[in-house]
N, C-alpha and C positions, 0 to 999 in steps of 0.2 A: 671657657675652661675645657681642658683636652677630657675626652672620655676616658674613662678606665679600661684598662684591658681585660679583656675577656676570652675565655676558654670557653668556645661554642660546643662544646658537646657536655660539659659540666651542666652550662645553661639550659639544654633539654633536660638534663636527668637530673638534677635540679627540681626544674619548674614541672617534670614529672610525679617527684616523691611529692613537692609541696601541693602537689593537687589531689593524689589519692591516699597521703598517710597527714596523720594529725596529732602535732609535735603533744610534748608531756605536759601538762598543767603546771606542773611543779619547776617544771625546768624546763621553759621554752625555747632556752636557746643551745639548747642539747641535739650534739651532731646527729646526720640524719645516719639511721643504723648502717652498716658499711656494705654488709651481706647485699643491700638493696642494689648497689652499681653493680655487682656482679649480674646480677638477674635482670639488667637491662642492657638489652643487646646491640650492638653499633652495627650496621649491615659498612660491605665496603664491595659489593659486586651484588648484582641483580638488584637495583633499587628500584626499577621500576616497578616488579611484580612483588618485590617485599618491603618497599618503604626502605625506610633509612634508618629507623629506631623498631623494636620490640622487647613486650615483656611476656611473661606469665601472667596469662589471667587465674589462676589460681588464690583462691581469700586464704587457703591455709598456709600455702606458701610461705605467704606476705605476711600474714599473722605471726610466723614461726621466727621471721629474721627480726619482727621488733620485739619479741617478749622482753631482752635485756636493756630495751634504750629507756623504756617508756611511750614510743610511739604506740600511735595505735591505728588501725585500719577506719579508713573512711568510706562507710559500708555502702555507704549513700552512691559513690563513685565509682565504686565495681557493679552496682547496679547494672550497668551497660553491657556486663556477661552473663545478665542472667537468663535462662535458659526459658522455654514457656510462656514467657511473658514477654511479649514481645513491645508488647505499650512502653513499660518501662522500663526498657534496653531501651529505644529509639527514642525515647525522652534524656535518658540518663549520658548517651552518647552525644547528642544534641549539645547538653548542658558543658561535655568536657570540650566539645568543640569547640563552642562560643569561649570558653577559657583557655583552651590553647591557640586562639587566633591572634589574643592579646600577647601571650609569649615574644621573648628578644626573637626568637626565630619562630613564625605560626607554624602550625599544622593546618596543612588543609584538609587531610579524611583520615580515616581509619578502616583497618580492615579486619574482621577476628574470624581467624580458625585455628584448626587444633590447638586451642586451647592457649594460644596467642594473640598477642593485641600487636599489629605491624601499624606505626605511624609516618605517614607522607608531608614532608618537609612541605611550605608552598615556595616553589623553588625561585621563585622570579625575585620575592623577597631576600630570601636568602644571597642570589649571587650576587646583587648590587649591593647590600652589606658588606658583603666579605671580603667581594672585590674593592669597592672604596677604602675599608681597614688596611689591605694589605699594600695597597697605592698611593698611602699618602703623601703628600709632600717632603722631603727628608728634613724640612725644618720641624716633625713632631721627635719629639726625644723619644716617645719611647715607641718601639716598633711593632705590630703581631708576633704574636707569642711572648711577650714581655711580660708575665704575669706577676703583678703584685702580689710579693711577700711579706708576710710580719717581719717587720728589721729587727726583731728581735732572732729571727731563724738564722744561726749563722753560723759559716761553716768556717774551717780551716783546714784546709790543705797540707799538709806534714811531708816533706819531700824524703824520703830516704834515702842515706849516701849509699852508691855503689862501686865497687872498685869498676875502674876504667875498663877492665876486660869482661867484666859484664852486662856491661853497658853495649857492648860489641858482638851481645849473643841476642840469638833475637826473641826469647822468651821474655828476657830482661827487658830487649825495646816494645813489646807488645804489652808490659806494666807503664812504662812509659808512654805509651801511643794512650792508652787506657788513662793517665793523671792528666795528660794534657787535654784531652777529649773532655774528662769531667772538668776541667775547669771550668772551659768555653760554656759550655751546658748549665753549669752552674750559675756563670757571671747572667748570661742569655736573659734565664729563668726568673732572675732578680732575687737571687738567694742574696745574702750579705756575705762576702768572702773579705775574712780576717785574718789579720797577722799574728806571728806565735807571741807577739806583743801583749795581743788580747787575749791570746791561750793560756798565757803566764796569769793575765788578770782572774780568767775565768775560772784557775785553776785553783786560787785562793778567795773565789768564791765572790769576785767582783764583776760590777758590767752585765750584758747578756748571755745565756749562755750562748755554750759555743761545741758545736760538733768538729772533734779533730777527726778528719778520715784521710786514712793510710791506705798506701795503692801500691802493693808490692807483688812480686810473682810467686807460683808457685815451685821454682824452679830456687830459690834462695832459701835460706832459714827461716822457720817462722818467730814471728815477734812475739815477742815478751808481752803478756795483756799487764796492763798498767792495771796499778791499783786505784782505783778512786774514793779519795776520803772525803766526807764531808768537813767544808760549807762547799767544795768544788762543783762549779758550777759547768766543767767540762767532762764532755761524754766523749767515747771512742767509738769508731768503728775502723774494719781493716776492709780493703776488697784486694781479694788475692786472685791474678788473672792465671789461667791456664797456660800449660804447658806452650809451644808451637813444635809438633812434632814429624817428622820424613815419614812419609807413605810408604819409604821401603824398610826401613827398619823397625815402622812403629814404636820409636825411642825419641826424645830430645833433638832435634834438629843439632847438629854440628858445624851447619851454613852459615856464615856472618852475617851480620846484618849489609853490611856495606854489597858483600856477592849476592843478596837477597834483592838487593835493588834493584842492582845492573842486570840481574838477570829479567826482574819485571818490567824495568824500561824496554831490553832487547822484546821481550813476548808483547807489550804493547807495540811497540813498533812494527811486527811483522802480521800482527793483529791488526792494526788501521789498514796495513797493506793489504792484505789478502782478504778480511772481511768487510771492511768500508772504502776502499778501493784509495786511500791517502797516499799520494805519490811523496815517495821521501825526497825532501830538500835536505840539502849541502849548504846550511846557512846556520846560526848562531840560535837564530828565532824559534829552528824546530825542533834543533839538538834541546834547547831548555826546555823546549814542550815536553821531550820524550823523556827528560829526567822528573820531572811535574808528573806522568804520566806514570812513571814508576813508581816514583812514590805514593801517587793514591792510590794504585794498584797495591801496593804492601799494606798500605792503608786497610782498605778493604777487606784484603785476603784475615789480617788477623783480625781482626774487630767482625766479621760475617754470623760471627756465631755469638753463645751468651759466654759476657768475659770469663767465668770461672770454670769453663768446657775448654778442651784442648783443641787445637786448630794444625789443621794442616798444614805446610807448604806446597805451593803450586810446582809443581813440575813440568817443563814444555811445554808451557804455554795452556794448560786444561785445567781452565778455572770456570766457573758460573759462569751462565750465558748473562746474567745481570750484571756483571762484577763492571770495575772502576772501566772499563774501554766502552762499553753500552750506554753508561750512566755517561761517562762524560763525552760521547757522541752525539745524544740527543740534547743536550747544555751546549753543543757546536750548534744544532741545529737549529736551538730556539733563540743563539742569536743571530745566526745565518737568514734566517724570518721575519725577525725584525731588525735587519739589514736592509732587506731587501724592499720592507717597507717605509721603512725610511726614502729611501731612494726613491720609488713612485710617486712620492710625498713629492720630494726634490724637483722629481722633473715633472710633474702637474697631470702624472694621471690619476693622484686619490686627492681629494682635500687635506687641510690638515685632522688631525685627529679631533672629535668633538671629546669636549670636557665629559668626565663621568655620570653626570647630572642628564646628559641629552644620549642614552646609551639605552635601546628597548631590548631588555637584559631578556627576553622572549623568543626572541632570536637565535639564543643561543639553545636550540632544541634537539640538539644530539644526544645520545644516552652517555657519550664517550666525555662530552660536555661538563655536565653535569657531573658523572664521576670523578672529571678532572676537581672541580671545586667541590663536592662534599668531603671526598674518599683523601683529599689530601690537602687541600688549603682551609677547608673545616676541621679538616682533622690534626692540623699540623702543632696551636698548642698542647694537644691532649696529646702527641708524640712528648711535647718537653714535657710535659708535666710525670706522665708514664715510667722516662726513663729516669726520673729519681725517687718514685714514688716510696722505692724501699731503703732506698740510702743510707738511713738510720742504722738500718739492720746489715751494713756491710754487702747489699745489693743494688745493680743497678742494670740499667737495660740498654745499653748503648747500641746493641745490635740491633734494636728495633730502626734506629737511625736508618742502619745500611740496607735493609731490608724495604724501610721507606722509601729509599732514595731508587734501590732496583724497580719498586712494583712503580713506583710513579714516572721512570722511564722506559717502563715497558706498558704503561698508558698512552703514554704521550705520543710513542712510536706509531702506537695503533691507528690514532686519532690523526696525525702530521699524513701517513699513507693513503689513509680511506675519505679524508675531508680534504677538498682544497681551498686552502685558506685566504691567500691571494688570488682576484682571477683576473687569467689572463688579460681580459678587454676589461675596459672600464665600461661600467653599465650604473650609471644612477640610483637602480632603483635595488640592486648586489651593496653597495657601498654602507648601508647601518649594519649588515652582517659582517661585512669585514672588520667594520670597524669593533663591533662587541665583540669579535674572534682576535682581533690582537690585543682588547684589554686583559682578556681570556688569559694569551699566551705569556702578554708582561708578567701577570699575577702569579703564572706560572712559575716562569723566570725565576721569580722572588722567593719562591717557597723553595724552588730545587734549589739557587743559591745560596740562599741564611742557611738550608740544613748542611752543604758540602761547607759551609762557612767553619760551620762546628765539626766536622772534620778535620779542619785548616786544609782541605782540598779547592784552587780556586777552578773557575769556569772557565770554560775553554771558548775562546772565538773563534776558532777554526780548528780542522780535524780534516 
């Protein structure tokens, strides 16, 4: 039976609460209080000196966020801060130990100061987890980050008619870029996406319910809030995206969408030249690239920011140093990598790849490593889950997406400059590192692909 999927950073904080708070008698199966995942912190830089997870050690804290659930502090368990007594702290720390080893992901130690509890992943565990999830065979149906939903959670989609000419402006396309994005995201996520078939149903109070969300700009009229009568078993919400506004006027852009393109194809283009040194071809193959290239580049440009904030347009070419030409430079280079090993494979200076099972995932002892798999292929369902987490409420976080996608190619960049992955001579006893360095970069792959996926941005093979 296939495993269920899972969202690794839930699973820590999770199996966090369920070890220091102790649900209600009355109602044991009463969510754990919400206040609590704020106060636990996700590190994404300096893991080795700060662990990967911290909280408050504070009892009043923790006391204060459950007064309304019913939970209550398990006094027994913060033990391990207590001051003075040092017997039992080193006993009490002991005890959480030996129960966070058994954890989906162990901990191997813990560190406390100011007033902090920093936890250390045991990472060897970890990356061979992660990395086998994310590499499986593509005969599993369902993929990482696939997280199972109640079917009964289901949304609808409500398209808004626009007349033809604004459709051709590009605050309108940036509502647009914004529904088709939440779709992808949605279908991804394993939301249930219904038809106004089942809106009609739910509307008269039959079937599941059903969330109708509307994705209009704020550059249009606003809509009418529907009335909701009972037995209707449908709820609304609106996400109304920000303006796209000129840097010189500080007004509504007046640009088309269509001259917004061609102008970010032309700034990619002179941008591969001049900053990644891309010699331009007079062929068919590079001309489509440079229209691909534009378009993720618009992509980008208005999605960078959070959807209901205004967004600039890029003028001459001076946009992010992370933006769509960076991001999909290093997406050239991590197939360009495994090109190249391939090839070796071919002509018989590496073996074939050994299966995942024969992979001393200890090898892979870089710090850069390491942050590649917690910081972003650990972290990559808790990206889906994040950016719908307020949906309900007519919010959503799509710009965490692109924000993902920048900080995890300007990882990768680091790591591709400072480490050499392939080496030049074949040497025997180099060859288990190479090989756990390119299931590394596959896994990579994977993560930066599925997320340009939900862009509808594809990966580039060369650049």
């Amino acid at each position: 039976m296939e495993k269920e999927m899972f969202n690794p950073t839930s699973s820590i904080v999770t199996a966090l609460c369920s070890y220091l708070l102790e649900k209600p008698i009355l109602f044991p199966a009463a969510d754990l209080p919400k206040n609590v995942f704020s106060f636990i912190r996700v590190h994404r830089e300096k893991l080795e000196p700060h662990g990967e997870f911290s909280f408050p050690c504070s009892l009043d804290l923790w006391k204060n966020c459950c007064k309304e659930t019913g939970y209550k502090i398990r006094e027994v368990a913060f033990a391990m801060f207590t001051e003075g007594e040092e017997d039992t702290s080193n006993a009490a720390k002991q005890k959480f130990l030996n129960a966070a080893a058994c954890w989906e992901f162990p901990i191997e130690r813990i560190r406390i100061d100011k007033e902090r509890c920093f936890l250390f992943l045991q990472r060897r565990v970890a990356m061979g987890m992660l990395l086998r999830e994310v590499l499986k065979e593509k005969t599993h149906t369902r993929r990482y980050g696939n997280l199972k939903k109640d079917p009964n959670l289901c949304v609808l989609i409500s398209s808004t008619k626009q007349p033809e000419e604004e459709v051709k402006e590009l605050s309108f396309y940036r509502a647009k870029l914004l529904e088709a994005i939440l779709r992808r995201v949605l279908e991804y996520s394993q939301w249930t996406v219904v038809t106004e078939e089942d809106g009609i149903d739910a509307k008269k109070g039959n079937g599941p319910s059903v969330l109708q969300l509307t994705v209009t700009s704020t550059a249009g009229k606003p809509l009418p809030h529907p009335t909701v009568i009972p037995p209707s078993k449908l709820r609304y919400a609106t996400i109304r995206s920000g303006l796209v506004i000129d840097p010189l006027t500080g007004k509504m852009t007046k640009l088309k969408t269509s001259e917004y393109l061609s102008c970010r194809s032309n700034d990619m283009c002179l941008m591969a030249m001049h900053k990644y040194g891309v010699r331009v071809k007079d062929d068919s193959r590079f001309n489509a690239l440079l229209t691909r290239l534009g378009a993720a580049a618009v992509t980008v440009d208005l999605m960078e920011v959070r959807f209901s904030s205004p967004v600039q347009i890029i003028r001459s070419g001076k946009g992010s140093t992370k933006g769509a030409a960076f991001i999909l430079y290093n997406s050239a280079r991590l197939e360009s990598l495994l090109r190249r090993f391939d090839e070796k494979v071919e002509n018989g200076d590496y073996g074939d790849l050994p299966s995942l099972d024969n992979i001393d995932w200890t090898l892979l002892d870089e710090e850069e490593e390491w942050q590649l798999v917690f910081s972003y292929i650990f972290a990559f369902p808790n990206l889906i889950e994040n950016c719908l987490e307020r949906i309900e409420k007519g919010i959503c976080a799509v710009h965490t997406i692109i924000r993902f996608l920048g900080d995890l190619a300007s990882l990768f960049s680091v790591y591709y400059r400072r480490i050499r992955i392939l080496t030049q001579e074949t040497r025997e006893h180099l060859l288990p590192c190479v090989y756990a360095r390119i299931y590394l970069v596959k896994a990579v792959r994977e993560i930066l692909n599925r997320t340009l996926a939900l862009l509808d941005i594809e990966p580039v093979q060369f650049m």
